[in-house]
C-alpha positions as CSV (number, residue, x, y, z in Angstrom):
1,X,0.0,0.0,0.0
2,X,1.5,3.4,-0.7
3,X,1.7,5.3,2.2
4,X,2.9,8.4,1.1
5,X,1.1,11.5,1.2
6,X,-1.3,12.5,-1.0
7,X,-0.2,16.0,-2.9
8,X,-2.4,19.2,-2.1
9,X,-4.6,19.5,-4.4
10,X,-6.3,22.9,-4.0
11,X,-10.0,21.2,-2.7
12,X,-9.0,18.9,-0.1
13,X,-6.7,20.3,2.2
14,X,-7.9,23.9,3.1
15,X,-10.1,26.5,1.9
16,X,-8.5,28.8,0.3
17,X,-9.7,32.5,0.7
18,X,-9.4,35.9,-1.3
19,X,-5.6,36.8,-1.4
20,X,-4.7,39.3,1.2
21,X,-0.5,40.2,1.3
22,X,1.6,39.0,-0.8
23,X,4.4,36.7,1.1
24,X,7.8,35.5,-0.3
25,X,9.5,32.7,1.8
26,X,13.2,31.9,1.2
27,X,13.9,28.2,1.6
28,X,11.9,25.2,1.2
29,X,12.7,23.4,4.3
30,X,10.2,22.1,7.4
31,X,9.4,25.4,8.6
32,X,9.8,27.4,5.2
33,X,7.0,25.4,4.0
34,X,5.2,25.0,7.1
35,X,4.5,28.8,7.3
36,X,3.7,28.7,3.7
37,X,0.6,25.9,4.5
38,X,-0.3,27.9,6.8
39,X,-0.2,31.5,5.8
40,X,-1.8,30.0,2.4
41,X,-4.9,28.3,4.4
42,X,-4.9,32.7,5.8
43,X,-6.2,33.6,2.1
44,X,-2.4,35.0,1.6
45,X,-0.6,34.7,-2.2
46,X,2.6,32.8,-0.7
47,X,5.3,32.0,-3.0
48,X,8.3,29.6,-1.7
49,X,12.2,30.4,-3.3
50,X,14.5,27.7,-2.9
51,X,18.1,27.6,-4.1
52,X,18.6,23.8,-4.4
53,X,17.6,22.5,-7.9
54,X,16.0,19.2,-6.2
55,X,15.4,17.5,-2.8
56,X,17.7,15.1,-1.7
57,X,17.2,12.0,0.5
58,X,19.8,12.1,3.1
59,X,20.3,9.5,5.6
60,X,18.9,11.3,8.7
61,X,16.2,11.2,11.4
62,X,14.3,13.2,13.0
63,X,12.2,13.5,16.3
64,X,9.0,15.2,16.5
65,X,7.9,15.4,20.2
66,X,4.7,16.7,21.3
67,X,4.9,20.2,20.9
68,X,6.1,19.7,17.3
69,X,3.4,17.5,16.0
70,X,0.7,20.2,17.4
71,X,1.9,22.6,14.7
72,X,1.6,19.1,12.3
73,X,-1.9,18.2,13.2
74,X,-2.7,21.5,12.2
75,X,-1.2,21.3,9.2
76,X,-3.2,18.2,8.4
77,X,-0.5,15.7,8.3
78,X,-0.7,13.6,11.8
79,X,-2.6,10.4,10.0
80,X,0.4,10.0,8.3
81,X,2.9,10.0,10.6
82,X,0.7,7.6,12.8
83,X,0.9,5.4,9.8
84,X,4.7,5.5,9.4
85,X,6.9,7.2,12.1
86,X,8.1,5.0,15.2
87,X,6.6,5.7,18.1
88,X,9.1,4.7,20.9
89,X,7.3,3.2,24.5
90,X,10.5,5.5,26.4
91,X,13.0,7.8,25.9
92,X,16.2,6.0,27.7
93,X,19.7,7.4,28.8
94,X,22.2,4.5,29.4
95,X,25.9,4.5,30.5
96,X,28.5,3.9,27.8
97,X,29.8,0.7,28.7
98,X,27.3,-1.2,31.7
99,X,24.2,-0.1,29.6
100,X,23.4,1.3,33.6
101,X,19.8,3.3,33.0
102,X,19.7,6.9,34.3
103,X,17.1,8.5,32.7
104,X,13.7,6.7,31.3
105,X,11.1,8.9,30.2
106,X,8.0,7.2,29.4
107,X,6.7,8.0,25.9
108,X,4.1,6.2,23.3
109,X,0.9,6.4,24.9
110,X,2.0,8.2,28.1
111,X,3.2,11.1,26.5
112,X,0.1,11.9,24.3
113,X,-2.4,11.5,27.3
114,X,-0.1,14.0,29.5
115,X,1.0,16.5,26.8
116,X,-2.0,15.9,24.2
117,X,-0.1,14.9,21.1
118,X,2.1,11.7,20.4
119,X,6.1,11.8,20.0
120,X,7.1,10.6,16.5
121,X,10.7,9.0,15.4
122,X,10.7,9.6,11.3
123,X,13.1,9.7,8.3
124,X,13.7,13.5,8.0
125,X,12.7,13.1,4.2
126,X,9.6,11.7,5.1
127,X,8.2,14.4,7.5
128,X,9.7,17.1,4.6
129,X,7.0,14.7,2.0
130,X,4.3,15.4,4.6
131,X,4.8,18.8,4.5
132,X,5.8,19.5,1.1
133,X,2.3,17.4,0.1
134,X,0.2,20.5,1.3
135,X,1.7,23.2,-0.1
136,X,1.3,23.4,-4.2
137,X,4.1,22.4,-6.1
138,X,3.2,25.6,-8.6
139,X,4.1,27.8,-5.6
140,X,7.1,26.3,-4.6
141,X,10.5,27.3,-7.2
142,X,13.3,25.4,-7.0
143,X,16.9,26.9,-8.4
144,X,16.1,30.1,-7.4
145,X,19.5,31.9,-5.4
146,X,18.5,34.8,-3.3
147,X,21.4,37.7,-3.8
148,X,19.8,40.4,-2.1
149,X,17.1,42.2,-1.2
150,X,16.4,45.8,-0.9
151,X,13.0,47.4,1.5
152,X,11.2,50.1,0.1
153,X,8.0,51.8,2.0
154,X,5.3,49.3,1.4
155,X,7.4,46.7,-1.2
156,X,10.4,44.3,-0.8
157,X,12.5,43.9,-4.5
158,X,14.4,40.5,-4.0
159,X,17.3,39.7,-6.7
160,X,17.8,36.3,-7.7
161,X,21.6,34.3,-9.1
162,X,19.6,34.1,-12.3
163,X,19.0,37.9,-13.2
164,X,15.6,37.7,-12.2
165,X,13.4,39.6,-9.6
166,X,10.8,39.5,-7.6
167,X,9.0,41.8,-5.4
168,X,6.5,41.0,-2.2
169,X,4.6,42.9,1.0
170,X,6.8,40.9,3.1
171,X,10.0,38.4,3.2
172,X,10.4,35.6,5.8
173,X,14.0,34.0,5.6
174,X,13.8,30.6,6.5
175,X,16.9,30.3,4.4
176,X,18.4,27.5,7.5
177,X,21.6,28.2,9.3
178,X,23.9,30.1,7.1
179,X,21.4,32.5,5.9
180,X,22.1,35.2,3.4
181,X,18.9,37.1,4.7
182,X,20.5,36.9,8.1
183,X,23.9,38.2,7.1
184,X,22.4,41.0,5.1
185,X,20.4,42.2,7.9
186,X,22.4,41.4,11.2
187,X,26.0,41.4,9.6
188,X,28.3,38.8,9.4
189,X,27.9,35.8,12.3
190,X,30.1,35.0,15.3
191,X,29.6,31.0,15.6
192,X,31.9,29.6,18.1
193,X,33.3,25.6,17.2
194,X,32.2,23.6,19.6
195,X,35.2,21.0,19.3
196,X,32.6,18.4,18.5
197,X,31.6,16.9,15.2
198,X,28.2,14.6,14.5
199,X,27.9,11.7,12.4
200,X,25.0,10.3,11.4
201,X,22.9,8.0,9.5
202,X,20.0,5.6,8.6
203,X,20.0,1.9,7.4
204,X,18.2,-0.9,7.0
205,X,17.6,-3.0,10.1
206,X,18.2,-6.3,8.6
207,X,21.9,-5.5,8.3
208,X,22.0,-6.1,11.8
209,X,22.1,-9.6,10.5
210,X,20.4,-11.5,14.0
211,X,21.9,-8.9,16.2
212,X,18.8,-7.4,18.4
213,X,17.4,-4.3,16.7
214,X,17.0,-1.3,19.1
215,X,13.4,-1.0,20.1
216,X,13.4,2.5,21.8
217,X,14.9,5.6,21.5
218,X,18.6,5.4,23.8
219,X,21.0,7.7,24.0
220,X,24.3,6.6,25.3
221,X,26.4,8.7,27.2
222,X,30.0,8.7,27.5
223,X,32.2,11.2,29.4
224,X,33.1,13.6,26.2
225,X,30.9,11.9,23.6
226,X,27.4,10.3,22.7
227,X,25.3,8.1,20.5
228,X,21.4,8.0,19.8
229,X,19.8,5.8,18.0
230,X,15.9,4.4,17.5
231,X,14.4,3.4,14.5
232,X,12.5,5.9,11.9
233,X,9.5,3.6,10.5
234,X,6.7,1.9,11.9
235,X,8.1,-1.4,10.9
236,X,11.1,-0.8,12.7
237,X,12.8,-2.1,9.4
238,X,15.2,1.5,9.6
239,X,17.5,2.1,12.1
240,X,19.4,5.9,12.7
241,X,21.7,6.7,15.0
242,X,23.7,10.1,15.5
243,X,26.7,11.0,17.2
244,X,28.6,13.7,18.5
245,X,32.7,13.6,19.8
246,X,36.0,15.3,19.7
247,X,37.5,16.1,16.8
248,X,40.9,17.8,15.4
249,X,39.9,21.3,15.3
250,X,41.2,21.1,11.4
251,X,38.1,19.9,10.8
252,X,35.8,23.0,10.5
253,X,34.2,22.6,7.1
254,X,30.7,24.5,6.8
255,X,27.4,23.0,8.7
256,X,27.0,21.0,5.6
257,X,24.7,17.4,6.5
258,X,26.1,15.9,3.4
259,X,30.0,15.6,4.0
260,X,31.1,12.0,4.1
261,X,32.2,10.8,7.2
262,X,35.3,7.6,7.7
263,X,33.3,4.8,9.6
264,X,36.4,3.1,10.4
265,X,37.4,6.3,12.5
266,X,34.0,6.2,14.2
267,X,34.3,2.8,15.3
268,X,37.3,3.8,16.6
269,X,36.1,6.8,18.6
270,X,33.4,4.2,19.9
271,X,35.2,1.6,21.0
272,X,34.5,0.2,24.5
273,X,31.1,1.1,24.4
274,X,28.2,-1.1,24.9
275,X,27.9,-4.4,22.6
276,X,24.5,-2.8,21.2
277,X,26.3,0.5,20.1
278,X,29.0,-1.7,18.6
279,X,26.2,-3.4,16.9
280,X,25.0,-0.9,15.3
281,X,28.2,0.8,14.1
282,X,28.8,-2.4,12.1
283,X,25.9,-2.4,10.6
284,X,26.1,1.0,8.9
285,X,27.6,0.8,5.4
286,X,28.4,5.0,5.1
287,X,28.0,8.0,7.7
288,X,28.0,11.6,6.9
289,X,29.2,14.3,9.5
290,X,29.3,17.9,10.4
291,X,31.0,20.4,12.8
292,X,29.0,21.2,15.6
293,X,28.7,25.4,16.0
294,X,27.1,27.4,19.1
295,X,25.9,30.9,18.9
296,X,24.5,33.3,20.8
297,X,20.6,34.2,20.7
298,X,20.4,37.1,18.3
299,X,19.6,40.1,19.3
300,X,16.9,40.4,16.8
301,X,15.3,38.8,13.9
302,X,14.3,42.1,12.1
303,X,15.1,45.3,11.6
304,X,12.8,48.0,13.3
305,X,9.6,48.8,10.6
306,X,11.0,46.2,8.2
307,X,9.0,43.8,6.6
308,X,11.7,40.8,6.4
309,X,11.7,38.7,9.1
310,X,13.7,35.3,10.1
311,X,12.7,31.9,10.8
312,X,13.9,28.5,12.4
313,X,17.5,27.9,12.0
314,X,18.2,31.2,10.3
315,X,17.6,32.7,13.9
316,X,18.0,30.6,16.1
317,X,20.2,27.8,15.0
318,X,20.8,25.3,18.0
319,X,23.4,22.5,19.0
320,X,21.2,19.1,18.1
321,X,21.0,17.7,21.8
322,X,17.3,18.7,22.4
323,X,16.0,17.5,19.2
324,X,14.4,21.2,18.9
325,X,15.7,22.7,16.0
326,X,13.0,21.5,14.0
327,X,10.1,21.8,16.5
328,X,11.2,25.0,17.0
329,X,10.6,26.3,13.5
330,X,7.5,24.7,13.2
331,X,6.4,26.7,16.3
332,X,7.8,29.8,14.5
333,X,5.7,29.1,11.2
334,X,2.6,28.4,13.4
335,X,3.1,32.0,15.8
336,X,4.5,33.5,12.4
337,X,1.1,33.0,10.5
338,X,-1.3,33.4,14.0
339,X,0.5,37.3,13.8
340,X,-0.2,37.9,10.1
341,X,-4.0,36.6,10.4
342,X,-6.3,39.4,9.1
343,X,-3.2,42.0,8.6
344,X,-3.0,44.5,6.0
345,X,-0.2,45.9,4.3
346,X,0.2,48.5,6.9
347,X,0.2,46.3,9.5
348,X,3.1,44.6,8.6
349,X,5.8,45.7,10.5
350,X,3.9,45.0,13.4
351,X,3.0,42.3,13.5
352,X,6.4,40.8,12.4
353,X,7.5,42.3,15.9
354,X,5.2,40.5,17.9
355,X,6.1,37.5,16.4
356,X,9.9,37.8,17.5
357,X,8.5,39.5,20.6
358,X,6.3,36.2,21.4
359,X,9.1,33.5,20.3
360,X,12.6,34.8,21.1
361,X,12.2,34.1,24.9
362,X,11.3,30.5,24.2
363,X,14.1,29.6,21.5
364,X,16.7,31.6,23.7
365,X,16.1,29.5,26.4
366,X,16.0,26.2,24.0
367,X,19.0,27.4,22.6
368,X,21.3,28.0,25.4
369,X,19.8,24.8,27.1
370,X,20.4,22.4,24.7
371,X,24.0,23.8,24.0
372,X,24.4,22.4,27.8
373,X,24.3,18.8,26.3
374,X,22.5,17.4,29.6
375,X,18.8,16.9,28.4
376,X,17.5,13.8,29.8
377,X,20.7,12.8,31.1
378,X,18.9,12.1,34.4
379,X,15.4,12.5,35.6
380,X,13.9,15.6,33.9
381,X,10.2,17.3,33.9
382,X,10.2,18.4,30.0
383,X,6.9,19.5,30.4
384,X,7.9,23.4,29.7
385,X,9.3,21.9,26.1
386,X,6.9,19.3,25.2
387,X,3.7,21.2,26.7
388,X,3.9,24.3,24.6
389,X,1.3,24.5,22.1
390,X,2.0,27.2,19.3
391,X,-1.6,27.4,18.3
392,X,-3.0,28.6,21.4
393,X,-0.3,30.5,22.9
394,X,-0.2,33.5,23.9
395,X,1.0,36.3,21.9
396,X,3.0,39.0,22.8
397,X,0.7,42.3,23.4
């Protein structure tokens, strides 16, 4: 049966009203075209500009706890993640080498009843599909390199690597975490090298050849480094696992996901560790890595009466060890289009402030909480994370 989802097809998915502002969004990524679902189901003529000339399929998963998948639901996409994520019974932290439990958060059916939506384990291209499948491909281009932008009174002109322009009422950069937008606007970034580097990757479970296949999410802690892993279907037939260690400082390529990584040196920076982590390593056939950055919160994601405004990792890119990122721009998308709901031209610059006014607190604190690296290490309430719900919250005044 062909689980994917079904594309949007102008009827189905939302009404759509009369057009109200016209709204460019840079970047086609979760929360580039979450906030255009969502600002399109407004009555808004949305129009998504992405530089890559085609999607790729890397090998990475995701989590999507339940703060996240209240954002999803309201985009119309939670039967299909029930249908194919993971859904893990706990969330385990185990010692390197004894396996000794020190965290376990109960999850799967627990976690929906006390928080109100479910936590899903997925392919990362899988929950992009989901999203992707209600926003019309005529409104998404691909190949399209922002170079600049200028802001006139009521107007944004944005130029594009191809000669071409376009103009809008208002910009949101969800151009990810070397944004142009962000550079043009802020200046140039000061992100500080961690020291650490991630690998990552997702294969098929039956390379584990007998071996037991993980059956919940674990992440195993050693003194300077760490592995998760759980699987990303709801077969369980696809396992992931990601990393994060010392490395030579030489190593400080850009944030790319799709640098190739030497297995035979991960191994290595993973030996001792439990026989199920050494069970997994050998089953993966290729890993990719990246350098792991930390940055400051911003101190702003506009400029005062402008009408650009950033999203997700573009302002408030975050070290990977709350598995927030993502929620956190799908949160932005869902506050984003709750501010622009009924707004005029006029109105603009306004209500792009209270949308930074009403989410910088939270990602600030995400940010500079998950750059601690101790998030479920031991007991923890994550009820302040995984309780939020971005469609009800309240907005800034």
């Amino acid at each position: 049966m062909d689980t994917r989802p079904r594309r949007y097809d102008g009827v189905e998915r939302f009404e759509i009203q009369m057009k109200s502002l016209s709204i460019a969004i840079i970047g086609a990524g979760i929360g580039g075209l979450a906030a255009a679902a969502l600002l399109l189901r407004q009555g808004h003529a949305v129009r998504v500009y992405e530089q890559a000339p085609a999607f790729a399929r890397v090998g990475a998963g995701i989590q999507m706890a339940p703060n996240a998948v209240k954002v999803l639901r309201a985009l119309g996409v939670e039967d299909f993640l029930r249908r194919t994520a993971f859904r893990s019974e706990r969330a385990l932290s185990r010692v390197w080498d004894s396996g000794e439990i020190t965290s376990d958060l109960p999850l799967g059916d627990d976690v929906e009843a006390k928080f109100g939506a479910p936590y899903f384990f997925l392919h990362r291209a899988d929950l992009h599909e989901a999203i992707a499948s209600v926003v019309p491909e005529s409104l998404v281009q691909l190949n399209r390199k922002l170079t600049g932008f200028e802001q006139h009174d009521n107007k944004v002109r944005l130029a594009f690597a191809d000669g071409s322009y376009e103009t809008a009422d208002a910009v949101i950069a969800a151009d990810g975490v070397h944004s142009l937008v962000r550079e043009l606007l802020l200046g140039p970034e000061h992100a500080h090298f961690t020291g650490k580097v991630a690998y990552r990757t997702t294969f098929k479970a039956e390379r584990m050849k007998g071996v037991h296949v993980p059956t919940v999410r674990t992440k195993w802690w050693g003194a300077d480094r760490h592995m998760v892993i759980y699987p990303v279907t709801s077969e369980r037939d696809e396992i992931y696992f990601v990393t994060s260690q010392p490395e030579k400082a030489e190593w400080r390529t850009a944030e790319s996901w799709s640098a190739k990584g030497d297995l035979d040196e991960l191994r290595a920076s993973f030996a001792g560790f439990h026989p199920e982590v050494q069970a997994v390593l050998n089953a993966a056939s290729e890993v990719h890595k990246w350098a792991l950055f930390e940055r400051e919160p911003l101190p702003r994601w506009r400029l005062d009466g402008g009408r650009v405004v950033l999203l997700g990792d573009a302002c408030h890119p975050m070290t990977p060890y709350m598995a927030q990122g993502a929620a956190s721009a799908l949160e932005d998308a869902m506050v984003l289009s709750r501010c622009l709901e009924d707004i005029d031209n006029d109105g603009i610059a306004a209500a792009l402030k209270r949308y930074e006014d009403t989410r910088k607190p939270r990602t600030s604190q995400i940010q500079m909480q998950s750059s601690k690296n101790t998030w479920l290490k031991g007991e923890t309430d994550p009820a302040w994370v995984y309780g939020y719900d971005a469609c009800t919250a309240a907005l800034a005044s």
